[in-house]
C-alpha positions in Angstrom: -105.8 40.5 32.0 -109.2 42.8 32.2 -110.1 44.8 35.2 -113.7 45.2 36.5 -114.6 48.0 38.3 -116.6 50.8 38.9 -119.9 51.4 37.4 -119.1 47.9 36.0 -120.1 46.0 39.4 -121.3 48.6 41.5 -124.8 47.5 41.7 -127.1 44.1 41.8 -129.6 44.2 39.6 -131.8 45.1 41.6 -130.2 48.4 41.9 -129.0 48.0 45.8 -125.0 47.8 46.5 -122.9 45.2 46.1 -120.7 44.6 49.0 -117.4 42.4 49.0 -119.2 38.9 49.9 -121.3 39.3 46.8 -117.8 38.4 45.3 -116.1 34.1 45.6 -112.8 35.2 46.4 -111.6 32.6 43.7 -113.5 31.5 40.5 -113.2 29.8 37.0 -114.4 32.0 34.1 -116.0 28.7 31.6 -116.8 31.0 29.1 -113.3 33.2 29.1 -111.2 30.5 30.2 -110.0 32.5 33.2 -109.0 32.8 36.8 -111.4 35.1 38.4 -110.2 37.1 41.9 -110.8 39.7 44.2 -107.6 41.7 43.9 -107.1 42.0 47.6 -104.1 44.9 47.3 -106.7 47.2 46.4 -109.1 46.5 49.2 -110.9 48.0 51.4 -111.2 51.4 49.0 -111.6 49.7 45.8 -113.4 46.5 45.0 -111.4 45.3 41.6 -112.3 41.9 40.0 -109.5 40.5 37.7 -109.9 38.0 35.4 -106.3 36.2 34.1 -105.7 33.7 31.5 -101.9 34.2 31.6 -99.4 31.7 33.8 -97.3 34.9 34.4 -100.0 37.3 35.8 -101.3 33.9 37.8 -97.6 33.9 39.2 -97.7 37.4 40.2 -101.4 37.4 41.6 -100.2 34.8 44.0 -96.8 36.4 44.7 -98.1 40.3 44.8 -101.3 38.9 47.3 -103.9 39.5 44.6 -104.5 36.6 46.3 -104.0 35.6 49.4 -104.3 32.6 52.5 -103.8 29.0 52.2 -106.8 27.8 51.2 -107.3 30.3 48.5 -104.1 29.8 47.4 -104.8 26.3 46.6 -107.6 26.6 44.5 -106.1 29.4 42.7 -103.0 26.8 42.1 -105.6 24.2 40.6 -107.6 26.5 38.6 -104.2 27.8 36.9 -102.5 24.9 36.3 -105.7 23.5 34.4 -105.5 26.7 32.3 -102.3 25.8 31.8 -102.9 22.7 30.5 -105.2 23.5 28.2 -102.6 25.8 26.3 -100.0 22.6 26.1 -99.4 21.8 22.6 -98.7 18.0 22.7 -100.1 14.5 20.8 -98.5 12.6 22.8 -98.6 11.9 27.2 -94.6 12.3 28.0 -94.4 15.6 26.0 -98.1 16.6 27.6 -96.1 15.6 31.0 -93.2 17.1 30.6 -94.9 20.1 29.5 -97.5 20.5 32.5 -94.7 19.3 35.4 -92.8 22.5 34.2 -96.1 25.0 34.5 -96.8 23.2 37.8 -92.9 23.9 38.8 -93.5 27.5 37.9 -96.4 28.3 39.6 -95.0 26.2 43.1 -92.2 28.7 43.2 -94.7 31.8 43.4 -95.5 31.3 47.2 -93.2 28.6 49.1 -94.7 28.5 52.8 -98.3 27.9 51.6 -98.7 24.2 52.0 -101.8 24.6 50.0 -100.1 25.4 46.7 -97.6 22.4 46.4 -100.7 21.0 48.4 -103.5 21.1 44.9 -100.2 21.4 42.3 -99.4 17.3 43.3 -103.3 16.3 43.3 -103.5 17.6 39.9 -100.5 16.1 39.0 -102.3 13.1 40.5 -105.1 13.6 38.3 -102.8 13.7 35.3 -101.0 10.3 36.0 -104.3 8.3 36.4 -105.5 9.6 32.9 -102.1 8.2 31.4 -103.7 6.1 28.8 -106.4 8.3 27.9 -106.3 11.0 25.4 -105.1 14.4 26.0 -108.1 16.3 25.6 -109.9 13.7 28.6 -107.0 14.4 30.3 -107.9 18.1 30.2 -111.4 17.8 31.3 -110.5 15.8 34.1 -108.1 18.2 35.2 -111.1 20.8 34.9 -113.3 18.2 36.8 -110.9 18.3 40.0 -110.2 21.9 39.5 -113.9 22.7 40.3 -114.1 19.8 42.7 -111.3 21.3 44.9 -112.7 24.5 44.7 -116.1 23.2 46.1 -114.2 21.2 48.7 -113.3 24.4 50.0 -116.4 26.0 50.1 -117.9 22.5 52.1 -114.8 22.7 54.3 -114.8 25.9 55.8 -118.8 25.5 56.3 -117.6 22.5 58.8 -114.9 23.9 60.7 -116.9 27.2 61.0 -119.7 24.5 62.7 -116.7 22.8 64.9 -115.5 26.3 65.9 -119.0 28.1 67.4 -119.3 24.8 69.6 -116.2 26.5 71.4 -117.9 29.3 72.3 -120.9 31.5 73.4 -123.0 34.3 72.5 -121.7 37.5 73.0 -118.1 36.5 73.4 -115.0 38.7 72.6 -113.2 37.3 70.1 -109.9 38.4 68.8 -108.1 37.0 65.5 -105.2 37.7 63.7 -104.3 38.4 59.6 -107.1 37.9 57.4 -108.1 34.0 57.5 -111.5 35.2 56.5 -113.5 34.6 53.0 -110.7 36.7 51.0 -109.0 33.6 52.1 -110.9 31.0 51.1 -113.6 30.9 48.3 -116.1 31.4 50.8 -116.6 31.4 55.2 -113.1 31.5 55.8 -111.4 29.2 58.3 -110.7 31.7 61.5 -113.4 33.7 60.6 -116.6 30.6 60.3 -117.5 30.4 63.1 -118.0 33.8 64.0 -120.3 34.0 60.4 -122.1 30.9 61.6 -122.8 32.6 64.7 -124.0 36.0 63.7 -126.2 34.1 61.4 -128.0 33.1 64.3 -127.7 36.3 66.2 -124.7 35.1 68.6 -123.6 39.1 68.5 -120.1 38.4 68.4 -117.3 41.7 69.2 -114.8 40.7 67.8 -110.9 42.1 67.7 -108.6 42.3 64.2 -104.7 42.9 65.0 -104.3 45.1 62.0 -101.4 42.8 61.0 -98.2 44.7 60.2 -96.3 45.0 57.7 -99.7 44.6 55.2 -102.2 45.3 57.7 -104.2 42.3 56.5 -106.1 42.6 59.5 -106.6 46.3 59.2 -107.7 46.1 55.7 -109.5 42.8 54.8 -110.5 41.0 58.0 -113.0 44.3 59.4 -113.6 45.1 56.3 -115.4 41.9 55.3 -116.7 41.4 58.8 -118.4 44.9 58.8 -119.8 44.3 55.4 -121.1 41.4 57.1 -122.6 43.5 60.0 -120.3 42.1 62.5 -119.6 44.6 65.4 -115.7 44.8 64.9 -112.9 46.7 66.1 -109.4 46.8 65.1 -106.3 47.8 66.9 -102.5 47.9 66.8 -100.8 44.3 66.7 -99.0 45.3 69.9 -102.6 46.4 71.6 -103.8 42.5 71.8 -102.0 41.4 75.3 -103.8 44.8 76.3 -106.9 44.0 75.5 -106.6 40.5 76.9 -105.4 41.8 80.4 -108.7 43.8 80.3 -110.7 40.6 80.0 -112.3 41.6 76.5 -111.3 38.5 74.7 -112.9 35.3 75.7 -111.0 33.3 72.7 -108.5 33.9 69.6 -108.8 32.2 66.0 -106.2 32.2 63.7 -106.0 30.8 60.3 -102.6 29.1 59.2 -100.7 28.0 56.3 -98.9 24.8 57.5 -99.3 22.6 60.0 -96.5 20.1 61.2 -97.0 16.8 61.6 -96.1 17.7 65.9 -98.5 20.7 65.6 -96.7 23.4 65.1 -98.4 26.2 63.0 -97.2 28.9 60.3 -99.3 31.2 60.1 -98.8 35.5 58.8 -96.0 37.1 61.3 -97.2 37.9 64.7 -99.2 35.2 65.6 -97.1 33.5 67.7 -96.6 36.6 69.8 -100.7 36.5 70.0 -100.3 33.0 71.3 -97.4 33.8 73.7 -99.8 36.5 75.3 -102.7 34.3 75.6 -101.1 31.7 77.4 -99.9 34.3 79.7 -104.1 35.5 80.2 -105.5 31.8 80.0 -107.1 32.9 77.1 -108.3 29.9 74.6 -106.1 30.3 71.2 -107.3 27.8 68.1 -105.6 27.5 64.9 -108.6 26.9 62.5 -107.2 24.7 59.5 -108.0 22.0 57.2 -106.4 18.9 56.9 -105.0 19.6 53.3 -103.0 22.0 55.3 -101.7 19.8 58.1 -98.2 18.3 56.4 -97.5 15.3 58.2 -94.1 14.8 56.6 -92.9 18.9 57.7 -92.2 16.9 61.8 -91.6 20.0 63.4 -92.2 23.8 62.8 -88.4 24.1 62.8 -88.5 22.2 58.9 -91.0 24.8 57.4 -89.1 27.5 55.1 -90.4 31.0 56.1 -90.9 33.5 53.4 -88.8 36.2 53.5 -90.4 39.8 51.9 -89.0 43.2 50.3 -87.7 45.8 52.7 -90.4 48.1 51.5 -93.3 46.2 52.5 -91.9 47.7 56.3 -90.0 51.0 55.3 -92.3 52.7 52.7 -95.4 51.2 51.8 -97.5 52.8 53.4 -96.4 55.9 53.3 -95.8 59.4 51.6 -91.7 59.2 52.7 -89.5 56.4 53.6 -90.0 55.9 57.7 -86.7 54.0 57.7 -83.1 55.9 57.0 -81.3 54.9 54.0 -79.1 52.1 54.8 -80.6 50.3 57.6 -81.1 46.7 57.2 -84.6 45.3 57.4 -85.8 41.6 58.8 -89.2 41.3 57.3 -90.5 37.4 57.5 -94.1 37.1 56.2 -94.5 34.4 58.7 -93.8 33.0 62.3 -93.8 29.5 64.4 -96.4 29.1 67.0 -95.0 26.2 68.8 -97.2 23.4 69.5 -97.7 23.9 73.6 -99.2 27.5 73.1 -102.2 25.9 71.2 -105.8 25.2 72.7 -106.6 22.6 69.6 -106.7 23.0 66.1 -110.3 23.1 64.4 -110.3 20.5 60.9 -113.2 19.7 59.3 -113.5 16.7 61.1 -113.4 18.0 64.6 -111.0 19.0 67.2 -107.4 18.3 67.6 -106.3 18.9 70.8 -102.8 17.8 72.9 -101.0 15.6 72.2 -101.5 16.1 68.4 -99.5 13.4 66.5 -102.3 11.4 67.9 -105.1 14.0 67.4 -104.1 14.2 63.9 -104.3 10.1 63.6 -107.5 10.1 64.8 -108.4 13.2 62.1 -107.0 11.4 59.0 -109.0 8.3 60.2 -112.2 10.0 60.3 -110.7 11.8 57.2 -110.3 7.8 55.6 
């Protein structure tokens, strides 16, 4: 694993400063054979850029939230499993299976709430099983063929539910959102996040709100950071500041990102969110989950059936800090995610437009338009 910093990518060529969207938060190295990312635990004081070959460090990238959000997540999943298979020593296709269905096992387990990652993992296991009777070396390339595609995908994606989104709303709205579902979480746009780019591109002057997003301040340190880099006019407060600032009449609609989406639509989405959504019903203020469809999971029914991460204690008692904050011995509930139940949702923004109430049918109509 090599780390770029510094001097090393502190300037364009042109001599002016590089800011964190000169950066795709997720890239293939050709030449190195490597996963490229934006080591997001180091932001917003230090921009690093790792570059990993090795399935353990691509485990613990995704684990650690080197790097971070659903979609991101998935193309990091189809980048390393590609690198994986190009390390498999095998002549024949059942040892070449057998081989790439364990890496593919290993690398699922790193983040289980993520639909994303099992999400790319099975359509390059897809990928694998249509190349059966071709060599292994064509089965490689067309793994690297799909790895790039989906990465691309996601690019394209976001661009169209960024487009979707700013039909929702006006110039100079408040907007508030919650986590980072931003570029860092994505390769590029973000899905919460697009529409507000697509609108300050054309001078819509967004002010927009970031919960910081305890216990890793997501919010706090990646979503105003990359929204000020962009020259958004942000400000961040206190997760527990947002039903506040919505009785006040500042926030004329919320985006959030997501990781799952139940077939009812229910959402997962970074802890706190539903408490966002619980206020904004109570202000009538608009609240859209922005996702793509690779992250609606038709066969998860309800939000009750998706498995919530559970973090370390220290992520809440210490991490942030020069001394514990929490006494030694007190027991610590620290879920990286929560339900937002179905009824507190506005309408989900896909790539292929708006799902609103009642969303099993919404989400027919998507996957149609989808077909």
């Amino acid at each position: 694993m090599s780390v770029l910093t510094g001097d090393n990518i502190a300037k364009k060529k042109d001599g002016s400063e590089l800011t964190i969207l000169d950066y795709d938060t997720v890239n293939l190295d050709e030449e190195k054979h490597a996963l490229v990312i934006i080591d997001q635990t180091k932001l917003p004081n230090r921009i690093e850029i790792l570059s990993i070959t090795s399935q353990e460090d691509i485990w613990d990238a995704i684990y650690l939230l080197k790097v971070r959000g659903a979609p991101a997540i998935g193309v990091t999943a189809a980048i390393g499993i590609y690198l994986a298979a190009r390390e498999i020593k095998a002549d024949d296709f059942d040892t070449f299976y057998t081989a790439f269905r364990k890496a593919s096992d290993y690398l699922n387990s790193s983040r289980p709430t993520a639909v994303n990652l099992s999400w790319a993992l099975k359509r390059m296991e897809d990928v694998v099983l249509a190349h059966k009777e071709a060599g292994i070396p064509e089965i490689v390339e067309a793994l690297h063929r799909e790895a790039l595609h989906i990465r691309q995908e996601d690019i394209d994606v976001c661009r169209e539910i960024g487009r979707h989104g700013l039909s929702l709303i006006k110039p100079g709205d408040g907007l508030l959102t919650h986590c980072n579902a931003g570029q860092l979480a994505t390769v590029r746009y973000g899905t919460a996040t697009a529409p507000m780019y697509l609108g300050h591109e054309q001078g819509y002057n967004f002010k927009i709100y970031c919960d910081e997003t305890r216990p890793l301040l997501q919010g706090a340190r990646l979503t105003s950071f990359e929204l000020k880099s962009a020259g958004m006019d942000v400000t961040v407060l206190c997760d527990n500041m947002s039903a506040s600032l919505m009785r006040e009449g500042k926030v004329d609609a919320i985006f959030v990102g997501c990781d799952r989406v139940a077939g009812n639509g229910d959402t997962a989405n970074k802890i706190g969110t539903s408490m966002v959504a619980l206020a904004a019903k109570r202000y009538g203020v608009p609240f859209y989950v922005c996702a793509p469809t690779s992250t609606i999971d038709l066969e998860t029914k309800t939000g009750a059936d998706i498995v919530i991460e559970q973090r370390k204690a220290e992520e809440v008692t210490s991490m942030w800090y020069k001394e514990p904050m929490v006494a030694d011995g007190i027991k610590v509930y620290n879920p990286a995610f929560d339900v937002t139940d179905h009824d507190l949702i506005t309408g989900i923004v896909t790539e292929y437009g708006i799902a609103y109430p009642p969303y099993d049918q919404s989400f027919r109509e998507i996957f149609l338009k989808k077909a």
